[in-house]
C-alpha positions as CSV (number, residue, x, y, z in Angstrom):
1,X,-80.5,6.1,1.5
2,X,-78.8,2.8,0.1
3,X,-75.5,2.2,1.2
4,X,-73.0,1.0,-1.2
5,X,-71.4,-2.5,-0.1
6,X,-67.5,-2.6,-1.2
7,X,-66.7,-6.1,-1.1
8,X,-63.3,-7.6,-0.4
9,X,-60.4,-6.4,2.1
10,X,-58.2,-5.4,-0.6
11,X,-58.5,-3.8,-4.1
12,X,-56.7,-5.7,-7.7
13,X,-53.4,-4.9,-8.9
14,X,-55.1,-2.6,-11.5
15,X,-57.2,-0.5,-8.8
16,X,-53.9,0.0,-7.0
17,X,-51.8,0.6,-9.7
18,X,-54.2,3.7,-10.5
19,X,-54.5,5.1,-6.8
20,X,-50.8,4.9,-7.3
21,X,-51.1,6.7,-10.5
22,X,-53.4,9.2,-9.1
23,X,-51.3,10.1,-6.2
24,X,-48.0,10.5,-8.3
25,X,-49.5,12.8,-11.1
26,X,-50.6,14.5,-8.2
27,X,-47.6,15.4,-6.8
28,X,-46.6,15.6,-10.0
29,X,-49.2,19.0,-10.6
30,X,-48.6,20.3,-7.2
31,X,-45.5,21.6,-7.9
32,X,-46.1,22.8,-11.5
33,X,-49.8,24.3,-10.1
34,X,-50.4,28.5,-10.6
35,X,-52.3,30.6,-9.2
36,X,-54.0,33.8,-11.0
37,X,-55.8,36.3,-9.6
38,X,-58.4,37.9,-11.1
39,X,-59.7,40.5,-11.1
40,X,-63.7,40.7,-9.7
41,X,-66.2,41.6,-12.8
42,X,-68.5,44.4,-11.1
43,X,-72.4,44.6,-13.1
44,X,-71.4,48.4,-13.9
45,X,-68.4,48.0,-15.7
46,X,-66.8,45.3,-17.9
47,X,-63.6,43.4,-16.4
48,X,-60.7,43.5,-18.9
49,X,-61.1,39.8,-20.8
50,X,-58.3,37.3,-19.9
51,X,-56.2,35.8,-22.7
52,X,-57.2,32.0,-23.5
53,X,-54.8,29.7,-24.2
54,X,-53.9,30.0,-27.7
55,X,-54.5,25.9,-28.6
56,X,-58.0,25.6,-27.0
57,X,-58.5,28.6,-28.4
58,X,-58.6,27.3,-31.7
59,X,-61.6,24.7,-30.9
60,X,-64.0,27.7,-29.9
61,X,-66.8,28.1,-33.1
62,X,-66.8,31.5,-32.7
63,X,-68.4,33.8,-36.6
64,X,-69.5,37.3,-36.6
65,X,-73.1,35.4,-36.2
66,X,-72.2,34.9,-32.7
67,X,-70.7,31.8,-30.7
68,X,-71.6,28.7,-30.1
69,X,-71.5,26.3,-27.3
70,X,-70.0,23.4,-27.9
71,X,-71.0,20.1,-26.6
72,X,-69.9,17.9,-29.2
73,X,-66.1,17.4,-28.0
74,X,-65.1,14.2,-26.2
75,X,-65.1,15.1,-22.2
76,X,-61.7,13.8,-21.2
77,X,-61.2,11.4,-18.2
78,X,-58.2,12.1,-17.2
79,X,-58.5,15.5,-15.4
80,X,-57.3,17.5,-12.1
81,X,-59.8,20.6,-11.0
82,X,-58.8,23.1,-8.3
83,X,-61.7,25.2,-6.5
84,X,-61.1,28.3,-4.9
85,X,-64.5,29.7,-3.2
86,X,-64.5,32.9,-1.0
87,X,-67.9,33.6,0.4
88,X,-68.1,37.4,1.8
89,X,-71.0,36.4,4.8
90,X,-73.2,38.9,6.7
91,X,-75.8,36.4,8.4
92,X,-77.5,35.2,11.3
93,X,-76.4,31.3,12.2
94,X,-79.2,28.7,13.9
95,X,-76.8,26.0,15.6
96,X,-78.5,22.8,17.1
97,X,-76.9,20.1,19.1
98,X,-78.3,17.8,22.2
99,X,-76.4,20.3,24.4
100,X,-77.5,23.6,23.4
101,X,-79.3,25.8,20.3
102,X,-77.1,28.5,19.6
103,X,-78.2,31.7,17.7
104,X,-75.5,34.4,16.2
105,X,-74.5,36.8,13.8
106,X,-72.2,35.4,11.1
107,X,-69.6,38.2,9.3
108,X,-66.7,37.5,7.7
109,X,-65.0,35.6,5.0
110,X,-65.0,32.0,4.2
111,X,-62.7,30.4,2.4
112,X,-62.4,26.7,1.1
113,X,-59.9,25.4,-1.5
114,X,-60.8,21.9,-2.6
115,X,-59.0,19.6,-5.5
116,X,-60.0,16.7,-7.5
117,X,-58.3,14.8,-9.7
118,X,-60.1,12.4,-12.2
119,X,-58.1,8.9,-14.2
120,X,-60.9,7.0,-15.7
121,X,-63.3,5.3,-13.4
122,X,-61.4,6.7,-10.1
123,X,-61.5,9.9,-8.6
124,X,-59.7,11.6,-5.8
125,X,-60.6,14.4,-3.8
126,X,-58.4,16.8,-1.1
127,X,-59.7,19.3,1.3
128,X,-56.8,21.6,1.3
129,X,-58.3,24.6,2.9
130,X,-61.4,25.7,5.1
131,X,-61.0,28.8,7.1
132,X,-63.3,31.6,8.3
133,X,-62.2,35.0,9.0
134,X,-63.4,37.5,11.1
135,X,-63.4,40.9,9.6
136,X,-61.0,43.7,9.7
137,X,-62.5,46.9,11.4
138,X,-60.5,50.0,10.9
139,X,-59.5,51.4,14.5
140,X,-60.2,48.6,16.3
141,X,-57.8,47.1,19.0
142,X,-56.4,44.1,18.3
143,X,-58.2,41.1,20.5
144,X,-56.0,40.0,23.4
145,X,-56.5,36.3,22.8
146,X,-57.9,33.9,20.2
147,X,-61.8,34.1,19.6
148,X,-62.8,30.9,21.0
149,X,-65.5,30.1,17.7
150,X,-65.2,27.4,16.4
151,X,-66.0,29.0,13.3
152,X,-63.0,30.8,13.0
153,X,-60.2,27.7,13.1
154,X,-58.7,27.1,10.0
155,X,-59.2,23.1,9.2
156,X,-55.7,21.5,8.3
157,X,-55.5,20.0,5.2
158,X,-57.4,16.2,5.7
159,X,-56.4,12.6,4.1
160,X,-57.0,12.6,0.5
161,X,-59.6,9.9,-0.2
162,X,-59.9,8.2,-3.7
163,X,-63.5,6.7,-5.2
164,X,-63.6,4.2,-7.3
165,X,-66.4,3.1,-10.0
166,X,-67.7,-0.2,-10.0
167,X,-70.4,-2.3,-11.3
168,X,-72.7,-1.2,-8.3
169,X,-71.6,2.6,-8.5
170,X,-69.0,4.6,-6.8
171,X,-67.4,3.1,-3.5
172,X,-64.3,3.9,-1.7
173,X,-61.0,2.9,-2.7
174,X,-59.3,4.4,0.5
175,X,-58.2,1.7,3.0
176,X,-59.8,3.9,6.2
177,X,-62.8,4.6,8.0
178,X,-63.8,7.9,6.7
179,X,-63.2,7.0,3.3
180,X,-66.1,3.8,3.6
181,X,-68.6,5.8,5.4
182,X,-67.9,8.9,3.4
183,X,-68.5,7.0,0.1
184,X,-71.3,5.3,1.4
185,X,-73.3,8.6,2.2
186,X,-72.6,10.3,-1.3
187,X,-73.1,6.9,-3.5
188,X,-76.6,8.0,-4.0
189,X,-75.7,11.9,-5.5
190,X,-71.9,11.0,-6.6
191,X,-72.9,11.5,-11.0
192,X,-74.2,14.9,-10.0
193,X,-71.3,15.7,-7.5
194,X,-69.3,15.0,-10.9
195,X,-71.1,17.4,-12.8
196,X,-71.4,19.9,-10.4
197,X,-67.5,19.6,-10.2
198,X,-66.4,19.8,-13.6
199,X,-64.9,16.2,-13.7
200,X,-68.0,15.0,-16.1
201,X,-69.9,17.1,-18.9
202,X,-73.8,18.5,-17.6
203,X,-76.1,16.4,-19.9
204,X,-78.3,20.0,-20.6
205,X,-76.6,22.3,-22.6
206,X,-77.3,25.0,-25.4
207,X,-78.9,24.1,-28.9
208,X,-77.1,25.2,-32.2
209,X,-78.0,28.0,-32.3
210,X,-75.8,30.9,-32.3
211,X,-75.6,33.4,-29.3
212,X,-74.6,37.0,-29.7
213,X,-73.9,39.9,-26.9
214,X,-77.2,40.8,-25.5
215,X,-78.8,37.8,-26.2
216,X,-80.9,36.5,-23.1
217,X,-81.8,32.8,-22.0
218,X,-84.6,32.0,-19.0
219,X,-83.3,29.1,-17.4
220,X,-86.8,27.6,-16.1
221,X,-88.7,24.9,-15.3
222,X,-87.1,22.1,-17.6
223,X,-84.4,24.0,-18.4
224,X,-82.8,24.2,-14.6
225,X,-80.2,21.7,-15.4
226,X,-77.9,23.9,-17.5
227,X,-77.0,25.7,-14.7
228,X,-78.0,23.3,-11.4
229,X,-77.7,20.1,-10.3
230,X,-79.4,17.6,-8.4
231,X,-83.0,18.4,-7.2
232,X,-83.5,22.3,-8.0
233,X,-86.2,24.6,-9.2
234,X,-85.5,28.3,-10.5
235,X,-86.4,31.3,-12.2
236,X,-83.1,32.6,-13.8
237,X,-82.7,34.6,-16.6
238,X,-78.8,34.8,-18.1
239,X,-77.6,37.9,-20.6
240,X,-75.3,37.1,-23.0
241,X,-72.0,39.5,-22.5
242,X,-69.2,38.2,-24.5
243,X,-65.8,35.9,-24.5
244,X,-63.3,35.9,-21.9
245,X,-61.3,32.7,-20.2
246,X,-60.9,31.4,-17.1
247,X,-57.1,30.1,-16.6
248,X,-57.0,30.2,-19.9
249,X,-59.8,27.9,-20.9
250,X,-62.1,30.2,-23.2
251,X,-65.6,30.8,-21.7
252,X,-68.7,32.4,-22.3
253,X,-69.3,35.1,-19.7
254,X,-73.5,36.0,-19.0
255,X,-74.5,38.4,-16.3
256,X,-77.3,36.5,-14.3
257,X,-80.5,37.4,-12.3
258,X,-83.0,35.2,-10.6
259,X,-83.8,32.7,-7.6
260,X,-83.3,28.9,-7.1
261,X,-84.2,26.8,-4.2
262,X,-82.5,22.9,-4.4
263,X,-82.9,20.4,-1.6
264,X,-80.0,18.1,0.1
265,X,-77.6,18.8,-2.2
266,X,-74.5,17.4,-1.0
267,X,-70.7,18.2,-1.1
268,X,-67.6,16.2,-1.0
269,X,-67.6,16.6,2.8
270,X,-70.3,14.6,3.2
271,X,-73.1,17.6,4.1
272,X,-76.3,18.1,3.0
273,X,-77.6,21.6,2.1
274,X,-81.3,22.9,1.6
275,X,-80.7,26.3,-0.4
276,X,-83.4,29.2,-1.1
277,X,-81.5,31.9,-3.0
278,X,-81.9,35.3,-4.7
279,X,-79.3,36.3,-7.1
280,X,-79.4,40.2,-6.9
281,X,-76.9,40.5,-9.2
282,X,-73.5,38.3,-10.8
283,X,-71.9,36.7,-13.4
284,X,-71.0,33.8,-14.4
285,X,-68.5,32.2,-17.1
286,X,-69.6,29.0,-19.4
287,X,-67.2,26.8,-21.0
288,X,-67.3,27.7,-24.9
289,X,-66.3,24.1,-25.8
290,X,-67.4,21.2,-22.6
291,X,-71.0,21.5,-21.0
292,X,-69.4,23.2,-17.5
293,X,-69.5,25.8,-15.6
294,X,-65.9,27.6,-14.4
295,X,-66.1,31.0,-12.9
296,X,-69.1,32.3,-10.5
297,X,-69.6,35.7,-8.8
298,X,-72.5,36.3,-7.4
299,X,-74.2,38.9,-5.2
300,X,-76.7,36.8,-3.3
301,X,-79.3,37.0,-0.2
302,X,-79.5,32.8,0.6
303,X,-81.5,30.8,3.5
304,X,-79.7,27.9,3.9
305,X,-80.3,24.5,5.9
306,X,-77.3,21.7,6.2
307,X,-76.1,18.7,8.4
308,X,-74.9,15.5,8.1
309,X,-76.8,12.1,7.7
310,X,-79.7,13.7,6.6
311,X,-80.4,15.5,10.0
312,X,-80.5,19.9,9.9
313,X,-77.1,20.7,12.0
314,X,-77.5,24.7,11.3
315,X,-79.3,26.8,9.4
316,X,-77.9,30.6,8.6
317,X,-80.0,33.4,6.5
318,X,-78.4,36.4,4.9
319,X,-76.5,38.0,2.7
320,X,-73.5,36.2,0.7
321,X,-70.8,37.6,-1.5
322,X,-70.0,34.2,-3.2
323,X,-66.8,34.2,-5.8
324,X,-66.0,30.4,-6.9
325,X,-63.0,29.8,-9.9
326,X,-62.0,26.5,-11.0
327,X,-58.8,26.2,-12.4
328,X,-59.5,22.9,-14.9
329,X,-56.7,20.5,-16.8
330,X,-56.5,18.3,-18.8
331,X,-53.9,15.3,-17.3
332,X,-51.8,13.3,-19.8
């Protein structure tokens, strides 16, 4: 893995006058920032659609022919996205470490809120949540003192740490530690971290064609980056079921069936995750007018392998209840 060399101590007036920028827009959304629940779309039934906003409303193409999705608007670069992902987890756990290898069952509910805000050529990203849960059984007496997993501590909200694009790539423009090191291991999968994230448009979409309820699309073989990033194989076949919006921003929604397996795929934490997975069952919701993906909820059976630096830390294998929405804005 090449590292990505920052030179200099200290960044130019114009770097710091857009970390300044970045952090007072983002106080700035914090306090106008709404959450809405929705409500989960079973396979059996249809969800009742949510109402897009009436203005982006008016870019969908939308005939009685069918929709289309659009990939010809300018992707903005000046953007804040909010991820919510709750994973429902019944799963057996593989921990390694020089002092011991560890082996248990893993039930409960994870939970990890993450925010990124885009200006430009800099992007900044907060952990604001990561928490698991043990679950709730009906009858059962309360435990007399805290569960002593490690797994179960909610993380407190860390450091924000801003990235910044130069002529070399992405690097850190965060005057710490974690923020170097942190930049240093991602430089090599930050563009697809982008992607994946909704802060830059996928550059495999749909054709012109136009795409009516019912219609369905295998996503195979060359085809794999509509829907996955980085290094990825699958077998996935996606049924067209009709508009509906996700925080207002009007998506396509397609029920989806199938398996992928994608190797060290990383996340803004720094970890790297093997992933063999079966989607039983799920939906997900498309952007009708940017190449993205907003809304996922999934009924899954997933093998999974992660760790830092490139070295397995755990690996866990089971089943996983996986609901991810991205609240996404455009930022004046």
């Amino acid at each position: 893995m090449k590292y990505l060399i920052i030179a200099g101590l200290g960044l130019s007036l114009v770097a710091c006058d857009k970390v300044k920028e970045l952090g007072n827009k983002a106080k700035d959304l914090a306090n106008k920032a709404k959450t809405t629940a929705e409500g989960k779309a079973s396979d059996g039934a249809a969800s009742k659609p949510s109402i897009a906003d009436p203005e982006l409303q008016k870019l969908v193409d939308q005939t009685a022919e069918g929709v289309i999705f659009r990939k010809d608007l300018p992707f903005p670069r000046k953007l804040e996205v909010k991820t919510t992902l709750r994973e429902e987890i019944d799963a057996r756990i593989f921990q390694n470490s020089l002092i011991e290898n560890r082996v248990a069952e893993w039930k409960g509910t994870q939970m990890t809120v993450t925010k990124l805000e885009r200006i430009d050529d800099f992007i900044r990203y907060t952990l604001e949540q990561s928490s698991f849960t043990l679950p709730v059984i009906e009858g059962a007496e309360a435990p007399k003192k805290a569960i002593a997993d490690p797994l179960a501590k909610v993380a407190e909200a860390a450091k924000p740490v801003v990235f910044k694009k130069t002529n070399s790539g992405w690097g850190s423009a965060s005057n710490d530690f974690r923020a170097a090191v942190l930049a240093r291991e991602l430089a090599p999968f930050f563009d697809s971290l982008l992607i994946e994230n909704c802060l830059a448009p996928r550059s495999l979409w749909f054709g012109k064609n136009r795409i009516k309820a019912g219609d369905e699309i295998k996503v195979t073989g060359s085809n794999v980056p509509m829907i996955l990033c980085g290094k990825s194989m699958a077998d996935i076949t996606l049924t067209y079921q009709g508009p509906d919006a996700v925080e207002g921003h009007p998506c396509g929604v397609f029920k989806v069936k199938g398996n992928y397996k994608r190797e060290k795929f990383p996340d803004f934490e720094g970890k790297l995750a093997d992933e063999d997975t079966t989607i039983e069952s799920g939906k997900i919701w498309l952007s009708l007018l940017y190449p993205m993906i907003l809304k996922q909820e999934l009924e899954t059976i997933q093998s999974r392998k992660s760790g830092t630096g490139g070295a397995a830390a755990e690996r866990s294998q089971g089943k996983i209840q996986v609901s991810l929405t991205r609240q996404w804005k455009v930022t004046p």
